[in-house]
C-alpha positions, 0 to 999 in steps of 0.5 A: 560192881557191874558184870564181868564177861569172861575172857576165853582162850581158843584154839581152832584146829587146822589139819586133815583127816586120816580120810575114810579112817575113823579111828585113825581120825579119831586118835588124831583128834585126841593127840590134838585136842591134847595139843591144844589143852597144854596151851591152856584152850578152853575151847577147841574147834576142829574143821567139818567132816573131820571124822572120817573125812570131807571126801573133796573131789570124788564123785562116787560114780553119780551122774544124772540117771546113774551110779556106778557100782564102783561108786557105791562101794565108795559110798558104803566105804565112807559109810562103815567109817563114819560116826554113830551118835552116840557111839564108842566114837562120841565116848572117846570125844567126850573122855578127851574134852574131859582130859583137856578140861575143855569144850570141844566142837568137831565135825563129824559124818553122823550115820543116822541110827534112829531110823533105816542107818542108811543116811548121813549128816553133816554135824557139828559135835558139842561136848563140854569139859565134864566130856558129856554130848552137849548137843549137835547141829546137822547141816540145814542144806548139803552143797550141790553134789554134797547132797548125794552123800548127806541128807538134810538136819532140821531146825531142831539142832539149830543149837546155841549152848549156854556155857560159862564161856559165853553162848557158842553155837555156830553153821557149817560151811555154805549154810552161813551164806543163809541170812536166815540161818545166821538169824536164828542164831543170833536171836539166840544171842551167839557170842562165840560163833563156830563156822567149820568149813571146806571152803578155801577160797578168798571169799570165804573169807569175806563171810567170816568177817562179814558174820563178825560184823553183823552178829557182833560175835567173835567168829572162829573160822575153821577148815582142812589141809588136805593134799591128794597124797592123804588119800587111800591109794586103794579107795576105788574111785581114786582115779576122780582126782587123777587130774586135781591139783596136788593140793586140795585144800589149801586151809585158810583157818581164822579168828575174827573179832566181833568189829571183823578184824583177824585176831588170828590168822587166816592160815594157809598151805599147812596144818597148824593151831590157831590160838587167841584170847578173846574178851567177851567184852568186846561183843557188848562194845560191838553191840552198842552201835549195831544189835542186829536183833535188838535195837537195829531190828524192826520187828515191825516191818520184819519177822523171823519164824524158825521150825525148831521141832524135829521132822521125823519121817515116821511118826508113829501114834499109839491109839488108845 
């Protein structure tokens, strides 16, 4: 008898935050990875920035030259509500993956609690069924105005775990339009390929699919609903969506297979769990004609080389 790949049941969480909330987020997420757990998921991936929000629309008061004052009390805000790591916030995570026997992947805006607390990521959440912190992953490159709010991750979160449920790993958003991002995790061997976004149009679409294709890995796709109607009426800036379409977000969450095809949605205009079973065999299959980094590689003529070394920005040294 040869190996035999696993065959995983997974569930992609399509809904809002309870945005600038973190608690009220974070006792939405345990209700639905409770949700998710009773339809026997193993693996459950919520969208980006679900804790405490992915704040769509608003400006925080930044032009070039400039900030409002309004802004920045926007900004520290969103700021107090998001996520230290670890934190009270990671513990609960970790005890309601342990409750649903599951991993769990989640988007979450992480304080930075190293250095000076004064800058925010992007990450993605790992933890596995025992509820540990299995590892995170910080958005290599904020998009356009993302960048005033979120600072950089570096290389060394380029994560890609190795689980009895195959490797997972996966980019946020627009990071998964760098091919050499998408690359590295496939040198890494990816198998379960975890794209969290807040992107809603057609074209993303077209990226889930295509990433299936080329890396042969079953892809799960997974954004918000979100309307203007969820917003605070009291955050200071609400005037910015004063003039934005009643809904924001439309969703577009999807399951696709290592051939590119749906094996589950893409959902749209409502919140809702996605939910398919996935034979890991099908990546091996997809492999034997196309193996981006095996045999179809040409190492040769191409070299990839990743930085995976944490970029502090101080380093202290201790003379002896």
């Amino acid at each position: 008898m040869g190996d035999t790949l696993p065959k995983v049941r997974v569930a992609v969480v399509q809904a809002a935050s309870v945005l600038f909330d973190r608690e009220a987020s974070l006792q939405k997420a345990c209700r639905l990875i409770a949700e998710a757990a009773a339809q026997g998921a193993q693996l459950i991936l919520f969208p980006e920035a679900f804790i405490p929000a992915y704040p769509r629309g608003l400006g925080f008061g930044t032009v070039v030259g400039s900030r409002s004052v309004s802004g920045r009390q926007s900004w520290e805000r969103f700021w107090a509500n998001s996520v230290d790591v670890p934190s009270s916030t990671t513990e609960t995570l970790g005890a309601a993956a342990c409750e649903a026997g599951a991993y769990l992947a989640i988007g979450v805006v992480e304080r930075d609690v190293q250095f000076s607390r004064g800058t925010l990521y992007c990450t993605l959440l790992y933890f596995d069924p025992q509820g540990c912190l299995l590892g995170k992953h910080r958005k290599l490159r904020p998009t356009a105005a993302e960048r005033v709010i979120w600072g950089e991750g570096d290389g060394s979160t380029l994560t890609v775990l190795d689980t009895e449920l195959g490797r997972v790993g996966g980019l946020i958003c627009w990071e998964n339009y760098m091919p050499l991002a998408r690359m590295a995790l496939y040198a890494k061997g990816v198998e379960l390929y975890l794209a969290p976004t807040a992107d809603a149009r057609d074209s993303w679409q077209a990226t889930l699919r295509h990433i299936a294709c080329e890396g042969r890995c079953f892809v799960l796709g997974c954004n918000q609903f979100v309307t203007r109607a969820m917003y605070p009426a009291d955050l200071v800036d609400i005037s910015d969506l004063a003039d934005a379409p009643g809904i924001l977000c439309r969703g577009g969450s999807a399951i696709v297979s290592p051939l590119g095809e749906y094996v589950a949605g893409p959902l749209y205009d409502e919140e809702g769990v996605l939910m398919a079973d996935l034979d890991l065999a099908e990546v091996a299959r997809g492999k034997f004609d196309f193996d981006v980094v095996g045999h179809y590689a040409r190492p040769d003529v191409f070299q990839l080389t990743v930085n995976e070394q944490p970029a502090p920005p101080i380093v202290t040294r201790h003379l002896p």
